[in-house]
N, C-alpha and C positions, 0 to 999 in steps of 0.2 A: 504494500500500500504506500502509498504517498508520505510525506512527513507530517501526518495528522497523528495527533496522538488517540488513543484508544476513547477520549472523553469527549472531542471532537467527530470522530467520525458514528459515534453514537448519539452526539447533536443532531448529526445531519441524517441521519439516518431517522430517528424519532418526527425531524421536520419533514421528509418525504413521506415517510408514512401518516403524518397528521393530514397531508396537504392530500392525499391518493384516496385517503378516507373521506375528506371535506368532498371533493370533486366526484366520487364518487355517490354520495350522497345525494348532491347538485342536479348529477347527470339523470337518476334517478326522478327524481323529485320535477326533474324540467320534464321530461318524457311524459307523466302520469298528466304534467299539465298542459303538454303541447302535444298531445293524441292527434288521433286524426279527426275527432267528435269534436276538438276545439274547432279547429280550421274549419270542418264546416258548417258548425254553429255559425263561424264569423261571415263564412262565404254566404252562407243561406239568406244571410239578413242582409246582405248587399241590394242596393237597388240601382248603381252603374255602373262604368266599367272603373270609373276612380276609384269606385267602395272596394272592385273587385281586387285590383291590382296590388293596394292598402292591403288586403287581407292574405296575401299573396304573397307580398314581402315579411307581414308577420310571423307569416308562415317558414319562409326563409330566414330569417331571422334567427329563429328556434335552431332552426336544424344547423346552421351555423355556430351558434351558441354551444352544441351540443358536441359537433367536432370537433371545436376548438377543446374542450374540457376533454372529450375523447383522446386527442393529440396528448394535451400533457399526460392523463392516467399515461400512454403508453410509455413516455418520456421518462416518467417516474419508475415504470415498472423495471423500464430497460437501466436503467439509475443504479436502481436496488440491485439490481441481478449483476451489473460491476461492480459494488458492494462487497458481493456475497464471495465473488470469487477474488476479488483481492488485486484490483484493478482499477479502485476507483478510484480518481485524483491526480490521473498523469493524462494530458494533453492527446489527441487520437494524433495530432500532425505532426508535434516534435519531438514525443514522449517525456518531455519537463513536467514538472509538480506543478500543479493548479492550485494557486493561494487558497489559504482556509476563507479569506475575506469572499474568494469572487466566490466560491462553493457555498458561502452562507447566505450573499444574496440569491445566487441561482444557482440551485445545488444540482440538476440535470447537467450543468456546464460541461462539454465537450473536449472544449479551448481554454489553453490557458490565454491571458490577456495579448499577448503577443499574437499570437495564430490566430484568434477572433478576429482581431484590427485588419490584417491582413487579408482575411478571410470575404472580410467586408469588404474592402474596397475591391477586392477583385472582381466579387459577385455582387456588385454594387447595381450595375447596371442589368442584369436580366428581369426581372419583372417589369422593366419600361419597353413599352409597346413600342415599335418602329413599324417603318412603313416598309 
């Protein structure tokens, strides 16, 4: 493992797991309330296409909401499971220790601060549309 001491990586490990159970909870609880019987409660009472489109986005909305929380559960899982085998807290690009600081803010971290920076500018530009 990294140079985390055994009181540290049982912080962080406690914090993923508080956070995997919080989201998991979420994801649940959004589900029960963005059925399919919501959406078309909201669609039924539409009376045009604005109401429709409105109810439509709500609807995406949700299921957005829901991937996103999806994503991290995974994030976390895969977190815990380099954790477990004794691998977690060394960088995937340059294999350097990943500060205890950056791991407390965002304990799924990948990168250490260096490899992130770089990481980003490089793939800075692919989400912008061209023509």
């Amino acid at each position: 493992m990294a140079a985390l001491t055994p009181e540290q990586l049982d912080e962080l490990k406690q914090l993923m797991q508080k956070r995997q159970h919080l989201l998991l909870e979420d994801i649940r609880d959004e589900l029960i309330r963005s059925g399919d019987q919501h959406y078309i409660d909201l669609a039924g009472r539409v009376t045009d296409l604005g109401d429709e489109s409105v109810a439509d986005m709500l609807a995406d909305m949700d299921a957005a909401i829901i991937d996103r929380q999806v994503k991290e559960v995974r994030e976390l899982d895969a977190t815990l499971k380099r954790l477990a085998k004794g691998n977690y807290g060394y960088c995937v690009d340059c294999g350097n220790e990943i500060g205890y600081e950056r791991l407390l803010a965002y304990p799924t971290a990948l990168r250490c601060i260096q490899c992130q920076s770089v990481r980003e500018k490089t793939y800075a530009h692919e989400g912008n549309p061209t023509l």
